[in-house]
N, C-alpha and C positions, 0 to 999 in steps of 0.2 A: 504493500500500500504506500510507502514511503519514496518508492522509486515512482508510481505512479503518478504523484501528489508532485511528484518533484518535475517530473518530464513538462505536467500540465503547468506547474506555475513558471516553468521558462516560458512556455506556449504565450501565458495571458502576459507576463513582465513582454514580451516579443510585440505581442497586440497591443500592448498598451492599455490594457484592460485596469480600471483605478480600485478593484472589486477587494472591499475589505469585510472579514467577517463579523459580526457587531458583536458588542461587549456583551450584551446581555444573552444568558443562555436560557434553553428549557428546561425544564425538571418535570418529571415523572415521577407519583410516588409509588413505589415498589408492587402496590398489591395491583396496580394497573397495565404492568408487564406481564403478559400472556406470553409465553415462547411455547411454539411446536416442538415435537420429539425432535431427537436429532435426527434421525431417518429420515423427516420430513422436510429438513431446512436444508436447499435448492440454492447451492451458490457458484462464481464463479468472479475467474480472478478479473481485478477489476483493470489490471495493467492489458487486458485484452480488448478493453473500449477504446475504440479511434475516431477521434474525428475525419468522416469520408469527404471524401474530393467530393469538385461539383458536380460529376458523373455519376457519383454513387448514386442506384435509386432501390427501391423496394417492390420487386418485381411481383405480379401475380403468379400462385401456381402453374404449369404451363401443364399438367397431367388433369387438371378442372378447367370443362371450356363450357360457360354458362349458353353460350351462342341459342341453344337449341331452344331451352328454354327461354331465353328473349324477346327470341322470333315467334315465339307462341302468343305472348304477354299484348292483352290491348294497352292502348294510352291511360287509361283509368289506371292497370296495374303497374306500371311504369312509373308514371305521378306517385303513387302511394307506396313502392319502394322507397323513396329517397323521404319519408318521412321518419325521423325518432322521433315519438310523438308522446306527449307528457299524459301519462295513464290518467283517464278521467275517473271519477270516484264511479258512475254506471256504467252498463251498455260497453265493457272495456272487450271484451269477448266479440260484442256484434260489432264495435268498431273497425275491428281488425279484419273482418270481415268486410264489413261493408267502402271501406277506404284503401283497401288491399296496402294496410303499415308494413314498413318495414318494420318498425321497431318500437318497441315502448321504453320511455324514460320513469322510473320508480323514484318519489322523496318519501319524505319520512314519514307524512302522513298517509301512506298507503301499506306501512307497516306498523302504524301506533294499536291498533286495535286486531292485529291479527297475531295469529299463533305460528308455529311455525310447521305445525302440518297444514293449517289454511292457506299460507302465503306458499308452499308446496303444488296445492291443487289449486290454486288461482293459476297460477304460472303456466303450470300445465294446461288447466283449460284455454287460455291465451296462445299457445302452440296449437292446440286441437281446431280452435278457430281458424287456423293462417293455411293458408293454401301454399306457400312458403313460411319457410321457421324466420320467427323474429329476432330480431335482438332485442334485448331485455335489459336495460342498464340501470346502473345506479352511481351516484357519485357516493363512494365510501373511500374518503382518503384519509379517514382518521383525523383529531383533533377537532374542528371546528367544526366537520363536517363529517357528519358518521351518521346517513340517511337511517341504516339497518340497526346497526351496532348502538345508539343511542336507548335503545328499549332491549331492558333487560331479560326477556325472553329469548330474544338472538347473542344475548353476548352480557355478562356477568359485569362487566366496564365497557364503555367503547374505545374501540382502535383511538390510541395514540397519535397523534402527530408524526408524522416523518421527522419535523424537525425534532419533535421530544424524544423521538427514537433514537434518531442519531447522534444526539448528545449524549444517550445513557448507553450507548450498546454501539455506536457506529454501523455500520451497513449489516454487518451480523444480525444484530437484534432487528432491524430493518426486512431484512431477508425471511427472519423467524415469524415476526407477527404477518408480515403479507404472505406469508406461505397458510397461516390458518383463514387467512381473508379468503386469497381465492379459494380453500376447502368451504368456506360457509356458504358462499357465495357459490362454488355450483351444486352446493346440497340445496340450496333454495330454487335453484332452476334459473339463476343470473346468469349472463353469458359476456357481459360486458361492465367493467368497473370505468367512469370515466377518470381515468389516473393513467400515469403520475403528474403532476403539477411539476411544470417544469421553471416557472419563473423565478426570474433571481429579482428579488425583495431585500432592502435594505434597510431601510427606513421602518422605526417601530411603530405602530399606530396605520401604517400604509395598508392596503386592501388587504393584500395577498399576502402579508409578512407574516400573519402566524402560519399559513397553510403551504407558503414557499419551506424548502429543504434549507436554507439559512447557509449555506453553505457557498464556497466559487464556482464559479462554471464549470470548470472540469470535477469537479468532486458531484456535483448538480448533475452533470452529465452520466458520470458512470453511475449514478444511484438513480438515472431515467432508463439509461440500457440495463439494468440489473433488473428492473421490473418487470420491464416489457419482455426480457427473455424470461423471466419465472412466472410469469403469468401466460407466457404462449405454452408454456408447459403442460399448464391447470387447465387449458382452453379456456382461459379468460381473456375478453380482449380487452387491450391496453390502447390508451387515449394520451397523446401528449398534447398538453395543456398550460398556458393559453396564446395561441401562437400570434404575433412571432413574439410575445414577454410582456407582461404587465411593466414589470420594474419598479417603478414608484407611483405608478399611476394611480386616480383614483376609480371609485366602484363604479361601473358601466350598466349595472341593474340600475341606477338612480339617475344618470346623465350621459353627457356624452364625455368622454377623455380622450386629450390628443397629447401623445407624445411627439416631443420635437427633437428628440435625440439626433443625432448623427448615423447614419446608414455603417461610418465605423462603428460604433461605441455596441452597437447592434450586434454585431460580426462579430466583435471581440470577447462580446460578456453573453447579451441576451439568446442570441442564436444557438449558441457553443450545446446546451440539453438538448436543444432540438437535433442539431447534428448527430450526436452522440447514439440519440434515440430511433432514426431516422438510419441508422450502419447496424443496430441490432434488429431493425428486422419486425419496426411498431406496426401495431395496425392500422392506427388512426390518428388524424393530430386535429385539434379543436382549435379555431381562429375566434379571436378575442371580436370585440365590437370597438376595439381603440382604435382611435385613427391615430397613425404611425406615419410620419408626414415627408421622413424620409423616402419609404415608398408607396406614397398618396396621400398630397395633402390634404382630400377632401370630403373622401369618400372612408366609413369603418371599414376595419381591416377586413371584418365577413362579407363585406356587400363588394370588394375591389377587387378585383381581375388582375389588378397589378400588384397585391400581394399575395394572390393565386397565381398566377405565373412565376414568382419568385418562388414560392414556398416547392412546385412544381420542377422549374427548368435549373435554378439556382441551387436551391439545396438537394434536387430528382429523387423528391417523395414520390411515389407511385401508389399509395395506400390509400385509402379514403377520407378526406376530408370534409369536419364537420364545422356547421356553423352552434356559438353559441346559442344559448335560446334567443327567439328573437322577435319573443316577448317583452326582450329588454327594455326600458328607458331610452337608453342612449339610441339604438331603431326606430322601435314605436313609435316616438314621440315625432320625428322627423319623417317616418315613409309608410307608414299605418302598415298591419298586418299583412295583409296579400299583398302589395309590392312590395315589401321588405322579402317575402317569400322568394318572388318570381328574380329579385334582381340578386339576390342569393347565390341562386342557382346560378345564374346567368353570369353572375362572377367564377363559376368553377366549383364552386361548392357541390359533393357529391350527395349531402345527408344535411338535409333539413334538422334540427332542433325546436321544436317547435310545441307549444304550450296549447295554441289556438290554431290547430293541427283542422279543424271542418272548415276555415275559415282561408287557409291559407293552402290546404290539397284545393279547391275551389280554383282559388285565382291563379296555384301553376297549371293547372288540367285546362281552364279556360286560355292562358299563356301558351301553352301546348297548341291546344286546339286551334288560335288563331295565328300561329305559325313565327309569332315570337320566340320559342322556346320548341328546340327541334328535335327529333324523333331521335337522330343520330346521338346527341348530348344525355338523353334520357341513357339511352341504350349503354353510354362507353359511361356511364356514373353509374347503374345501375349492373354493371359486373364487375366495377371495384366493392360493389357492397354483394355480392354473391359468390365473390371471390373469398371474403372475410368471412361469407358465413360458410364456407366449404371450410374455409382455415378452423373454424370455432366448430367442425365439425358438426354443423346444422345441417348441409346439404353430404352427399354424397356424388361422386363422378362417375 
């Protein structure tokens, strides 16, 4: 780890990167450290994370070719692949159905009042409904946000913090507790955790600072590749998140935030997890709603084609890309629900996030239908997400 730590910080002193660790640390108290058996804790060395050239990309399997079934698929089913679509409290079953989701998004009030053989045969009925397997996600990154793990039925404490982890245990103890994550998580029938969080946070009180890893790019980096490979393990899918870097930014659920950074300072610090994360082999990377002015002054990072093309041709992710909910503030408030949808899309975005999922499958099927939004864009998005689900072992070849 020492030779690791050390290769990376010539890297960042070389970038120029100004990234210091903050003084204040976390603490975990004892009886909220859950570790797996040793049998079960899945590691690898971390001097084996590289940051990839601009060539490196993340290729689909080439032994699953979704084509067949594509070409089967009307515009209805097409449109409602590319939805992750935020679980309604009814009718969650005839949804899936009747809007042909890709996927459902679970928070925490759809596990407050359930058991843990209910939230078993919910899930499943939710599979039973889909004429294609959905994806099932949940944000469970521990510390702040532990959708599952917050009610004591599923988990005796909830999941830690990465950061509180890494200070009591370093990547070890890190590696321990998300090794019983994703076991909880696919005894529930979850197939998608959206993790790890890859921003680097500095600043204490900043959005993302308790739920960032606290740590430098490169150490940030190899604890996003560490995930994503032990979670392709579990067939969990792994989400890097929130691209291309919060930073210091403020909360994008409330407004809108523009970062004016430097397209260096970006390269050097903020990018570096995604890099990282993006040579192991992620499934999926989640774009913020920040406008990032380096590359686009005007338009959020989810809605802009020019940080889909970077995130694409510059860094050559080939995996699926998500947009934030976009329910958000900093959207809504500026482009109301169905064109926040359709211009989504239309920036490259392969997978809808979306809260107000009848409102917004609507106006891209309408998008579709009136020749805005074209059959061929449907079709090459909608077998990065068919690809994923063959990876997560939902489909078969």
């Amino acid at each position: 780890m020492k030779y690791f730590l050390s290769v990376f910080s010539l890297l960042l002193l070389l970038s120029g990167c100004q990234y210091t660790v903050p003084q204040e640390q976390a603490t975990i108290p004892e009886e909220t450290v859950t570790q797996a058996t040793p049998e079960a804790i899945i590691t690898t060395h971390p001097a084996s994370v590289t940051i990839p050239t601009e060539e490196t990309t993340t290729p689909t399997d080439p032994v699953f070719d979704p084509q067949t079934l594509i070409d089967s698929m009307t515009l209805e089913e097409l449109v409602g692949q590319i939805f992750l679509a935020r679980c309604p409290e009814v009718d969650a079953a005839e949804d899936i159905a009747k809007y042909h989701l890709g996927g459902y998004v679970l928070f925490g009030k759809d596990f407050q009042n359930e058991s843990y053989d209910s939230i078993q045969k919910k899930l499943v009925s939710f599979q039973e409904a889909a004429a294609i397997p959905i994806l099932i996600a949940v944000d469970e990154e521990g510390g702040t946000v532990t959708r599952i793990s917050s009610f004591s039925q599923f988990r005796e404490n909830p999941f830690p913090s990465p950061r509180a982890l890494y200070d009591a245990g370093g990547m070890e103890l890190i590696l321990s507790t998300e090794t019983e994550k994703c076991m909880l998580l696919k005894s529930l029938g979850i197939n998608v955790n959206l993790a790890p969080v890859c921003d680097i946070t500095t600043t204490p009180g900043a959005f993302m600072y308790s739920r960032s890893l606290g740590q430098p790019p490169a150490v940030t980096g190899a604890f996003a590749a560490e995930l994503c490979n032990l979670m392709a393990q579990h067939k969990i899918g792994s989400v890097l998140k929130h691209f291309p870097g919060y930073g210091n930014n403020t909360d994008t659920h409330t407004g809108i935030a523009k970062d004016t950074r430097s397209l260096e300072v970006l390269e050097s610090c903020d990018l570096i997890p995604f890099r990282a994360g993006i040579a192991s082999g992620c499934d999926a990377i989640l774009v913020s709603h920040t406008i990032v002015s380096c590359l686009d002054p005007s338009a959020p990072a989810s809605l802009s084609p020019e940080v889909i093309t970077y995130l694409r041709e510059k860094l050559g992710f080939q995996g699926v890309i998500i947009t934030d909910d976009l329910v958000m503030d900093a959207i809504a408030d500026l482009y109301g629900p169905g064109e926040s949808a359709v211009l989504a899309f239309l920036a490259g975005n392969d997978l809808l996030c979306s809260s107000e999922y009848k409102v917004q499958y609507q106006a891209v099927l309408e998008a579709a239908q009136a020749g805005r939004i074209s059959r061929q864009q449907l079709e090459e998005s909608v077998s990065r997400i068919l690809h994923w689900k063959y990876k997560l072992a939902l489909l078969q070849a």
